[in-house]
C-alpha positions as CSV (number, residue, x, y, z in Angstrom):
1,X,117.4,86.1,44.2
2,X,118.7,82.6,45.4
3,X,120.0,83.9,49.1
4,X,123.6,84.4,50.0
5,X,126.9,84.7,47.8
6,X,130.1,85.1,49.1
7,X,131.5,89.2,49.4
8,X,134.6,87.7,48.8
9,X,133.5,85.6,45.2
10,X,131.1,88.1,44.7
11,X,133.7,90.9,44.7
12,X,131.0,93.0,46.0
13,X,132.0,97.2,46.1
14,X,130.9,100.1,46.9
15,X,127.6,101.0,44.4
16,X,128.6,104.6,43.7
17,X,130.4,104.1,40.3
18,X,131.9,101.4,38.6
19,X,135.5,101.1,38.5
20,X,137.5,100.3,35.8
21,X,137.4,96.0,34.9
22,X,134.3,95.1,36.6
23,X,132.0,93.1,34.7
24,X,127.8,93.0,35.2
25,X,128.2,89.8,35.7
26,X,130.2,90.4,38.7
27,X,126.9,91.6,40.2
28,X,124.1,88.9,38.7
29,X,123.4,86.5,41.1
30,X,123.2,83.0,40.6
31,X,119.6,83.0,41.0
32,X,119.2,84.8,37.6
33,X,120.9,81.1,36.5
34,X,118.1,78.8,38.4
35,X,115.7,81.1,37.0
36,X,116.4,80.6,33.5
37,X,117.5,76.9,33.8
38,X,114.8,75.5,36.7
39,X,116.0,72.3,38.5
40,X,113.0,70.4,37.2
41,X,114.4,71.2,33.6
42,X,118.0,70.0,34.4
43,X,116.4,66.9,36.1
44,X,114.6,66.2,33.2
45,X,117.7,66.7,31.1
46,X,119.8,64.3,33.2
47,X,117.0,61.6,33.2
48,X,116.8,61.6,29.4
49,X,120.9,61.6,29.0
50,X,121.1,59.0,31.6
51,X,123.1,61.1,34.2
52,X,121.3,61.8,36.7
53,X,123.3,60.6,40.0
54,X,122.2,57.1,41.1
55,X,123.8,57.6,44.1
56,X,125.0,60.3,46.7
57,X,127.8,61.7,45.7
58,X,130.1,64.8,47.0
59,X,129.0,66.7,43.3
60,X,125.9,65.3,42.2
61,X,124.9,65.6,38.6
62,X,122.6,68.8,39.1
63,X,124.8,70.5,40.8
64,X,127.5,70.1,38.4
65,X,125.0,71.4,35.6
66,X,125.0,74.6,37.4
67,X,128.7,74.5,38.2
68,X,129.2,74.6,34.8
69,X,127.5,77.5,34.0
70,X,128.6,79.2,37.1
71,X,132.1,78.6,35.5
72,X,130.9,81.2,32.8
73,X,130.0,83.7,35.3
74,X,132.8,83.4,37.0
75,X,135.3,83.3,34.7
76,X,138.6,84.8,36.7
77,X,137.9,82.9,39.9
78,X,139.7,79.5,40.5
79,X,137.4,76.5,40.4
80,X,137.2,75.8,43.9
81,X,135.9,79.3,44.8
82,X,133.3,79.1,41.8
83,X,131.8,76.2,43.6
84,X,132.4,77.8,46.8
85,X,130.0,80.5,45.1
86,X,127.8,78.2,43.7
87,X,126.9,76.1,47.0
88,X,126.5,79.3,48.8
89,X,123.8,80.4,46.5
90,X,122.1,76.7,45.8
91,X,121.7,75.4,49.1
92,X,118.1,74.2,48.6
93,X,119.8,71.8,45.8
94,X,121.5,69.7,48.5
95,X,120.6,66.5,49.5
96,X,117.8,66.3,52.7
97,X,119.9,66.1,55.7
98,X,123.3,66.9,54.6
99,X,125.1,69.8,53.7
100,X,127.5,69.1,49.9
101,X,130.9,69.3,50.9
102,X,132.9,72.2,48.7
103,X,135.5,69.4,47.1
104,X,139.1,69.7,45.4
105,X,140.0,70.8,41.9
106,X,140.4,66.8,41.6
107,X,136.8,66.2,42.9
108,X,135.4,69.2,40.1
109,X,137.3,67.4,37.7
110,X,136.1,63.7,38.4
111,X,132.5,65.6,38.7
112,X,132.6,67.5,35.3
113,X,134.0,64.3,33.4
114,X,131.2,62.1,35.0
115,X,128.9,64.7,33.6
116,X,130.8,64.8,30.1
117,X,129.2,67.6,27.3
118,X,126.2,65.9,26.1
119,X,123.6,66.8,28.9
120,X,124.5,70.6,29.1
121,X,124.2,70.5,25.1
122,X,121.0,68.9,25.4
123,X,119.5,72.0,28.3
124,X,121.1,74.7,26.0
125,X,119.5,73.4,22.6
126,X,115.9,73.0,24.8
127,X,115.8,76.1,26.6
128,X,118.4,79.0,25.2
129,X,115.7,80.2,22.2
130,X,114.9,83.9,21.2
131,X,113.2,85.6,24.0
132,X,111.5,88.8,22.4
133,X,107.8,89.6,22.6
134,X,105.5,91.9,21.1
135,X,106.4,94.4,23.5
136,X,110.0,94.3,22.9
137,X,111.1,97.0,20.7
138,X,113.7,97.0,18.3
139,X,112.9,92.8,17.7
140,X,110.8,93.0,14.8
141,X,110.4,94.3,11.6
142,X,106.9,93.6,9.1
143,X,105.6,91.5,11.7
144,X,109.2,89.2,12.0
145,X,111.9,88.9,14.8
146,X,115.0,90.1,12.8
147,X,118.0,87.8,13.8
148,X,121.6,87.7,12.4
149,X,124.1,84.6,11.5
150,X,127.9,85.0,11.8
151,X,130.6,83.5,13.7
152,X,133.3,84.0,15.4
153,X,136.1,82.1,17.2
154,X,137.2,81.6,20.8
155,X,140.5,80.1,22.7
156,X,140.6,77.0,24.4
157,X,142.9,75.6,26.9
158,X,146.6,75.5,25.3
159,X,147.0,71.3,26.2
160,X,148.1,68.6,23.2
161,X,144.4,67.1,23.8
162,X,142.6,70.4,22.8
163,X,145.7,70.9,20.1
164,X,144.7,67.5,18.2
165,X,141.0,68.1,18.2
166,X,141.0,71.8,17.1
167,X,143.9,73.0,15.9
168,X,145.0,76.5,15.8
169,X,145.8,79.8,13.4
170,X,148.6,80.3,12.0
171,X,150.7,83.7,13.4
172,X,153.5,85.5,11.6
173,X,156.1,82.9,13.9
174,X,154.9,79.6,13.2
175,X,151.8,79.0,15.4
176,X,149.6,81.0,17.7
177,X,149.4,80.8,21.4
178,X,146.5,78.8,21.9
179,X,144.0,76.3,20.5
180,X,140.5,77.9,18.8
181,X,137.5,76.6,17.8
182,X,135.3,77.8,15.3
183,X,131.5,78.7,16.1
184,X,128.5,79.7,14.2
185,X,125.4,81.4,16.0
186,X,122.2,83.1,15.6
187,X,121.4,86.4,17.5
188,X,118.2,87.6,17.8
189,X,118.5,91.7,16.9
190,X,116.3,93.5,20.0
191,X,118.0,90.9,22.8
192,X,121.4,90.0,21.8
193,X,119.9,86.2,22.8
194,X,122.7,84.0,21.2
195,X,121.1,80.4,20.0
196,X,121.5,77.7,17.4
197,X,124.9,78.0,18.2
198,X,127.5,75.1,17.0
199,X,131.2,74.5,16.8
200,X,134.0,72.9,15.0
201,X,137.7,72.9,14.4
202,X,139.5,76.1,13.9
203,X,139.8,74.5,10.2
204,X,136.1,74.1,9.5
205,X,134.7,76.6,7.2
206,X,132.1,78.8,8.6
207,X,129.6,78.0,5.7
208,X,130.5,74.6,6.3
209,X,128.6,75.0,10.0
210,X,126.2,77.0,8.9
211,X,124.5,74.5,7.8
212,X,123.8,73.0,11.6
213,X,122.8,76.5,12.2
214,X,119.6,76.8,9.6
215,X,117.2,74.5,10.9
216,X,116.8,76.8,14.0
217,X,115.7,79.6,11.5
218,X,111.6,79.7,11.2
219,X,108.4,81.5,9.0
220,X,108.3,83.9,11.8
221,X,111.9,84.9,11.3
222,X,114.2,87.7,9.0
223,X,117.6,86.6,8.9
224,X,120.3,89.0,8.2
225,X,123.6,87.6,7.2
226,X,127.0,88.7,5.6
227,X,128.5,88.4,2.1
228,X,130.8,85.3,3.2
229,X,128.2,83.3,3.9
230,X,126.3,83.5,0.3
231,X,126.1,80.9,-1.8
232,X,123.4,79.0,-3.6
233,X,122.7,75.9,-1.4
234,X,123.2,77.6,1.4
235,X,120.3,80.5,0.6
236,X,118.3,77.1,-0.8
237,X,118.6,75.8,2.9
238,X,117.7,79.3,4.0
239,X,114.7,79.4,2.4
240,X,113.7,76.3,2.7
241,X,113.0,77.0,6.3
242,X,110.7,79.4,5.4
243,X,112.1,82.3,7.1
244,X,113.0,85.7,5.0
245,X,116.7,86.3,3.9
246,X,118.2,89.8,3.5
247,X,121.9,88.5,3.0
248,X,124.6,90.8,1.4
249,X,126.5,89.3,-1.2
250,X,129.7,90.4,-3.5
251,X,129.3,93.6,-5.2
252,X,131.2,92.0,-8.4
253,X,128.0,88.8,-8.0
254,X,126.8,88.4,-11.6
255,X,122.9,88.8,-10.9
256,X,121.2,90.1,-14.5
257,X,117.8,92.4,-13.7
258,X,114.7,90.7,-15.2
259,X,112.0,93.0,-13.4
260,X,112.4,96.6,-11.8
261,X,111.2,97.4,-8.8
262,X,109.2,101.0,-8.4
263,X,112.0,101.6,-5.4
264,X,114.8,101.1,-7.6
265,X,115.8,97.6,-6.3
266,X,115.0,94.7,-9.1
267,X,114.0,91.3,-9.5
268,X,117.6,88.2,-10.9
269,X,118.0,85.2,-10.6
270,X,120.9,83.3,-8.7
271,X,121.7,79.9,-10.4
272,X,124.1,77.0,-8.8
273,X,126.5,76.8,-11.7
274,X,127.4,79.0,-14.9
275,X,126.3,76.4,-17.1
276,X,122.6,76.5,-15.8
277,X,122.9,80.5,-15.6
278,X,123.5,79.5,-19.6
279,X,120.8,77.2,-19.5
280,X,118.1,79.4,-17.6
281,X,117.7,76.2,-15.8
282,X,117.5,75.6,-11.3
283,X,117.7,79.5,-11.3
284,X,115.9,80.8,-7.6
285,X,114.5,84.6,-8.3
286,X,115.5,87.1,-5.4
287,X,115.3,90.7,-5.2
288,X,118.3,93.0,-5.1
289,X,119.6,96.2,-3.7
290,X,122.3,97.8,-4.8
291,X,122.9,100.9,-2.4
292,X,125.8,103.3,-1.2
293,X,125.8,105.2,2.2
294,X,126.5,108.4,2.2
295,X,128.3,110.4,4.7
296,X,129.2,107.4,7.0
297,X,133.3,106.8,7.5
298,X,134.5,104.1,6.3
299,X,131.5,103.0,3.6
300,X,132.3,100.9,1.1
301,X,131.6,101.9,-2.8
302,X,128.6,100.3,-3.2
303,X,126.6,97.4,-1.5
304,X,124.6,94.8,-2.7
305,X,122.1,92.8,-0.5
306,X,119.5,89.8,-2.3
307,X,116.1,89.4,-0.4
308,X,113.4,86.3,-0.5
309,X,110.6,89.6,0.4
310,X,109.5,90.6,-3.4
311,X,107.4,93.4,-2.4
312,X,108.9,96.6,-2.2
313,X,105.9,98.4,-1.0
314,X,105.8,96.2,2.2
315,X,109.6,96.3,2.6
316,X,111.1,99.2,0.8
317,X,115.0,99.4,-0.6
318,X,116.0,101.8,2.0
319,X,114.5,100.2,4.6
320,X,116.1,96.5,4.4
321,X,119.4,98.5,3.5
322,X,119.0,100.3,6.7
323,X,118.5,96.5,8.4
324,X,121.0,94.9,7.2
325,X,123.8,97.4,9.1
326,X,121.7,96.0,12.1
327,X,123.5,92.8,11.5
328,X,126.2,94.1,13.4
329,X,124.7,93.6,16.3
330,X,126.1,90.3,16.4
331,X,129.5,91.4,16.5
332,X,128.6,93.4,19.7
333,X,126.6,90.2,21.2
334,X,130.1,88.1,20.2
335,X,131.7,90.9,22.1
336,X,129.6,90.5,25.3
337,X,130.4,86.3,25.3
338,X,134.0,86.7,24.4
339,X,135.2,90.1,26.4
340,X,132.8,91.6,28.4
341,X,131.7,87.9,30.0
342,X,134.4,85.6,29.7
343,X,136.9,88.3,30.6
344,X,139.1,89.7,28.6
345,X,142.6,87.7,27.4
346,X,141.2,84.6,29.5
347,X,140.4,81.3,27.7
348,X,137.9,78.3,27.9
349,X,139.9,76.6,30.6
350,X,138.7,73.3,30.0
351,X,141.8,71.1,29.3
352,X,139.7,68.4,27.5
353,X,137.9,68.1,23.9
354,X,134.7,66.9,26.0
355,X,135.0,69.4,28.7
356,X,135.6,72.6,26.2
357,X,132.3,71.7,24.3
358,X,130.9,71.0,28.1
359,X,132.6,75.0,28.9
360,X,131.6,76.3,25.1
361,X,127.5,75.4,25.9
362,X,127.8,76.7,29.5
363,X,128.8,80.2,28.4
364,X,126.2,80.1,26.1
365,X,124.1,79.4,28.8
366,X,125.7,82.0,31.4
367,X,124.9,84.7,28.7
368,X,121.5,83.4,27.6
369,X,120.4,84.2,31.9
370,X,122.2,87.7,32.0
371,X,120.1,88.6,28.4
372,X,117.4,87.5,29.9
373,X,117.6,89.8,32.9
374,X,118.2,92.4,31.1
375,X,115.0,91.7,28.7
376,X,113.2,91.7,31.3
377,X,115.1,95.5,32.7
378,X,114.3,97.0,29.2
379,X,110.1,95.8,29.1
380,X,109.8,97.6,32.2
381,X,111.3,100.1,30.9
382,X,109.5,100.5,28.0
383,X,113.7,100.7,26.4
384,X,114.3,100.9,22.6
385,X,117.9,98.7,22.6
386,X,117.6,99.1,18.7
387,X,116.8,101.5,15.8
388,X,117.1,101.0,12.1
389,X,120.4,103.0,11.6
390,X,121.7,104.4,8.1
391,X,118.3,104.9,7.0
392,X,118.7,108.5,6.1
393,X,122.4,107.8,4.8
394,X,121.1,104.8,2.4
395,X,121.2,106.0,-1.5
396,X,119.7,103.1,-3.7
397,X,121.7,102.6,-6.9
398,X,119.2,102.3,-9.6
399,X,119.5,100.6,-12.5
400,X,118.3,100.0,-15.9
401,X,117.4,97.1,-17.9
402,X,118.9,96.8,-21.0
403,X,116.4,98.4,-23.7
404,X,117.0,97.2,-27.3
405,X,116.4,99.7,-29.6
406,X,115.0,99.6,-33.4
407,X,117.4,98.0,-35.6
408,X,119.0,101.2,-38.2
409,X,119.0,100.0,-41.7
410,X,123.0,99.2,-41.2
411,X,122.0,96.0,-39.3
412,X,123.7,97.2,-36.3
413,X,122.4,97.2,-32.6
414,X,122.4,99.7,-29.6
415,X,121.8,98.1,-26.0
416,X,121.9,100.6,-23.1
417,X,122.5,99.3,-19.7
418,X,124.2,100.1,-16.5
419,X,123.7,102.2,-13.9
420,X,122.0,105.6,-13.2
């Protein structure tokens, strides 16, 4: 623990209980940050951006790097008193001789723009990575760190900069209250580690930045990911990055059984376009599970997930069924970033396009050094964060292949197909 923050930034009480509103990150100190993101790393960073200060300055270039993320962690505390918190905690950081002056909300300002979004992209995309070892349970499944894609949206600043650049929803009265942007991450499953993460306009499609996302998928990966995000180049993509798919798509999906499976899942193919389903011709074979959950509120009729893992006996039906509702631990991961860190009803403050996506990676960052703490809590531990839930709830939906009988002397045919 880097020595010394405020009581008053700190908001430091009384350890008996928690009351209502206080955040975990109220208690993390900042040395949890320099731990994850070393000053040799964030010199490095500024050296190959070109950034580093040249010369003495009242907020040089490192400092501001983990001002930025001490923005995240701070997140209802005005900017001065962040940096207030900051210096407190960094002192080895200064300069020899001379203490760094805690400047004005002008002074951040200057200091953040000087900076600009590029570097603190560059340390998030080189150090925020899955975190899980072979110790950690509730990461892996058949040997590979199970990670979800989705993505979610967050406020910005409400200024006619931010406006232009990202747009906003629609409400019921004309427009909503603020600016959002759009972003689409990867989660690894056992640590709720956010990475690969990427942004747009509120416009862009979500499959549209998926594609940003993939490369960060691997062969040592399962990726779970929802029906909305389906679609033939994208699972091409997918798999071309040699990781395993278990993605859910439409129940309606036209996907015509050409093997079955002995655990009642079955071997289709999924083609690009109807005319080369017609043609038999660009077709990718994946296996299917059609399932239904029984006795869980709020299931739907039936679900249907398509895998790249053909082997049933190494991955059985009920078993990647029963992973795929792990997917949802994304939601809860969003839910840390956007509520339980940022704060609830508070926005990205930044008033600029270059600042926000300077903000945006810093939070990532912030949350990337509290999931790493608490990684490191749950190995001591010997914790479980995550079981394979539904299992005993998951009820494969068999089905047959059509089975042409003999022809009867009136010429006529009988094809039996459907579902048992």
């Amino acid at each position: 623990m880097v020595a010394g923050i405020s009581r008053r930034c700190s908001m430091a009480r009384k350890p008996a209980r928690l009351s209502d509103g206080i955040r975990v990150t109220d208690f993390v100190s900042l040395g949890v940050v320099t731990k994850q993101f070393p000053l040799e790393k964030i010199q490095s960073i500024l050296e190959k951006t070109g950034k580093a200060s040249i010369r003495q300055r009242t907020m040089p270039a490192h400092v501001v790097m983990y001002y930025v993320i001490a923005l995240a962690l701070f997140m209802q505390v005005s900017y001065g008193e962040v940096l207030r918190c900051l210096l407190e905690g960094l002192k080895w950081l200064r300069f020899p001789g001379r203490d760094i002056p805690v400047t004005g909300k002008s002074g951040i300002s200057r200091a953040r723009a000087r900076l600009g979004a590029q570097p603190v992209k560059e340390l998030h995309d080189e150090v925020v990575k899955p975190i899980a070892t072979e110790k950690t349970k509730g990461a892996w499944y058949c040997g590979l760190r199970v990670v979800s894609l989705d993505g979610s949206t967050l406020d910005v600043a409400d200024t006619a900069a931010n406006a232009r650049a990202f747009g906003r929803p629609r409400a019921s009265r004309g427009n909503s209250a603020f600016p959002q942007i759009r972003l689409v991450s990867l989660v690894e499953n056992g640590t709720h580690v956010i990475f690969g993460s990427t942004y747009g306009r509120f416009s862009t499609s979500e499959k549209a930045l998926t594609k940003r996302v993939l490369p960060h998928l691997n062969s040592g990966m399962l990726c779970l990911a929802d029906r909305y995000f389906h679609s033939y180049e994208l699972w091409q993509k997918a798999v071309a990055t040699g990781a395993e798919l278990v993605w859910r798509v439409k129940r309606n999906s036209r996907l015509d059984a050409i093997q079955l499976l002995g655990d009642g899942s079955y071997l289709a193919k999924i083609y690009p376009t109807t005319t080369d389903r017609r043609r038999d011709t660009k077709g990718i074979i994946v296996r299917v599970i059609d399932y239904k959950l029984r006795n869980v509120p709020g299931a739907e009729p039936l679900y249907r997930l398509i895998t790249t893992i053909r082997d049933h006996e190494r991955a059985p039906a009920t078993e990647l069924a029963a992973l795929y509702h792990e997917r949802w631990e994304i939601e809860t991961a969003f839910d840390e970033l956007k509520t339980h860190l940022r704060g609830s009803r508070i926005v990205l403050r930044s008033k600029t396009p270059d600042l926000v996506a300077q903000e945006f990676y810093g939070l990532l960052m912030a949350h990337y050094a509290v999931r790493g703490l608490m990684h490191e809590a749950a190995l001591k531990a010997d914790i479980d964060p995550d079981e394979l839930s539904f299992v005993h709830s998951v009820r494969v939906v068999r089905r047959k292949l059509p089975v042409w009988h003999s022809f009867p002397p009136s010429g006529s045919e009988n094809v039996s197909s459907g579902y048992s």
